[in-house]
C-alpha positions in Angstrom: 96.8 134.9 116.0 100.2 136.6 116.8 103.3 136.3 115.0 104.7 134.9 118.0 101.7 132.7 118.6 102.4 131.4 115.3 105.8 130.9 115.5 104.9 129.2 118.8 102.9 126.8 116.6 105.5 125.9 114.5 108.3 125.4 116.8 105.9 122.6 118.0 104.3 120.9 114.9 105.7 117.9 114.2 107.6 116.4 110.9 104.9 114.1 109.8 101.8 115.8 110.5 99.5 113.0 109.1 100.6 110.4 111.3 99.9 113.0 114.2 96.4 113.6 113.0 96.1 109.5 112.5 97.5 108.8 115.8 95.4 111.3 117.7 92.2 109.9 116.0 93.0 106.7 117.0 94.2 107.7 120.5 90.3 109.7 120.7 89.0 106.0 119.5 90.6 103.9 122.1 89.2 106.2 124.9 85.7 106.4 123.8 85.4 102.3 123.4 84.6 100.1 126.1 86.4 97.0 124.4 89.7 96.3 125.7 92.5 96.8 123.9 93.3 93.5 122.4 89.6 93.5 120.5 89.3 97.0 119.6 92.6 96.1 117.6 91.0 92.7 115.9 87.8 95.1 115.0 90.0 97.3 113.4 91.7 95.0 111.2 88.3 94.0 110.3 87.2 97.2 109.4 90.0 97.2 107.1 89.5 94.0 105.3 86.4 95.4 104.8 87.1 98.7 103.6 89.6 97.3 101.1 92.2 99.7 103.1 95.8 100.5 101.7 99.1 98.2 102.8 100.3 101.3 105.1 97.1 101.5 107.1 97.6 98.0 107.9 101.1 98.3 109.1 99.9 101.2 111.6 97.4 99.0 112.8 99.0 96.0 113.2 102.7 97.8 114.9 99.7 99.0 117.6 98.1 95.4 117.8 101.6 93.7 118.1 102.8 96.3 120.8 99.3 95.0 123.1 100.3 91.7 122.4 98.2 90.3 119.5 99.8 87.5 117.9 99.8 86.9 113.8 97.8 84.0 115.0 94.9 85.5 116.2 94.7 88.3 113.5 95.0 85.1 111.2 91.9 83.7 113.2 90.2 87.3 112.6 91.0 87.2 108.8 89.4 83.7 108.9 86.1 84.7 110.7 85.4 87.4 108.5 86.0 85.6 105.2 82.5 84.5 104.6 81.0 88.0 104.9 83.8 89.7 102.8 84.4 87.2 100.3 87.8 85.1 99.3 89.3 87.9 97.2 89.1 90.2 99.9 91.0 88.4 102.4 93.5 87.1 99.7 93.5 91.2 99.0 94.1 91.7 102.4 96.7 89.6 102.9 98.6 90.9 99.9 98.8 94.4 101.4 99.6 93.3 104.7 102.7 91.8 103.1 103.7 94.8 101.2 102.8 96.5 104.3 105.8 94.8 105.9 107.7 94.6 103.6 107.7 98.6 102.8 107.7 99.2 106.5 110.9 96.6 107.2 113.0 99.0 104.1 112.1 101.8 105.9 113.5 101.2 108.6 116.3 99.6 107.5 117.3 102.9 105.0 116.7 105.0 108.5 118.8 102.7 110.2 121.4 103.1 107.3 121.2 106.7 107.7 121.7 106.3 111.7 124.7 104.9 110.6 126.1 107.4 107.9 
C-alpha cells in the first residue's frame, strides 16, 4: 500500500469504526435472508434474549426494528413467545437491558443535542 493509498484510507474511515463494522454485518445479513424485514428483526431480538446480549446491542436492534415499523407490541409478543424456551430470568434480564438500553441511548442524544447547541 502507498502512502497516498493510505492516506486515501484514512481520509475515508469513519469516527466510530465499530458501528461501521456492525452495520455492514448486519446490512450483509439482511441481503442473504429471505425473511422480510419485519421478522428478520423479531429473530434478531430473539437471538439476543437468547444470547444474554448487552443493553447497547439491543438499542441497535431495536432503532432498526422501529425504523421498519415494528411496534413495542409485537417485540413484547416476541419476548412472550420465547419465554418458555429461555426461562423467566432471561426475559426479565432482557427487559432490564432494554431499558438501560434506552435510557443510555435517550442521554446520549440528549448530551449531543446539548452540544449542537453550545
Amino acid at each position: 500500500m502507498t502512502d497516498q493509498s493510505l492516506a486515501e484510507d484514512t481520509e475515508t474511515e469513519s469516527d466510530e469504526p465499530v458501528l461501521d463494522v456492525l452495520a455492514a454485518m448486519t446490512a450483509a445479513s439482511i441481503e442473504r435472508s429471505n425473511l422480510d424485514p419485519e421478522t428478520l428483526m423479531l429473530v434478531r431480538l430473539a437471538a439476543l434474549v437468547a444470547v444474554d446480549a448487552p443493553p447497547l446491542s439491543y438499542v441497535l436492534n431495536l432503532r432498526a426494528a422501529g425504523e421498519l415499523g415494528v411496534s413495542a407490541e409485537r417485540v413484547r409478543d416476541v419476548l412472550a413467545a420465547i419465554a418458555p424456551v429461555v426461562g423467566a430470568p432471561r426475559i426479565v434480564a432482557a427487559a432490564g437491558k432494554i431499558a438501560r438500553g434506552v435510557g443510555i441511548a435517550i442521554a446520549v442524544d440528549e448530551m449531543a443535542a446539548e452540544e449542537d447547541e453550545g
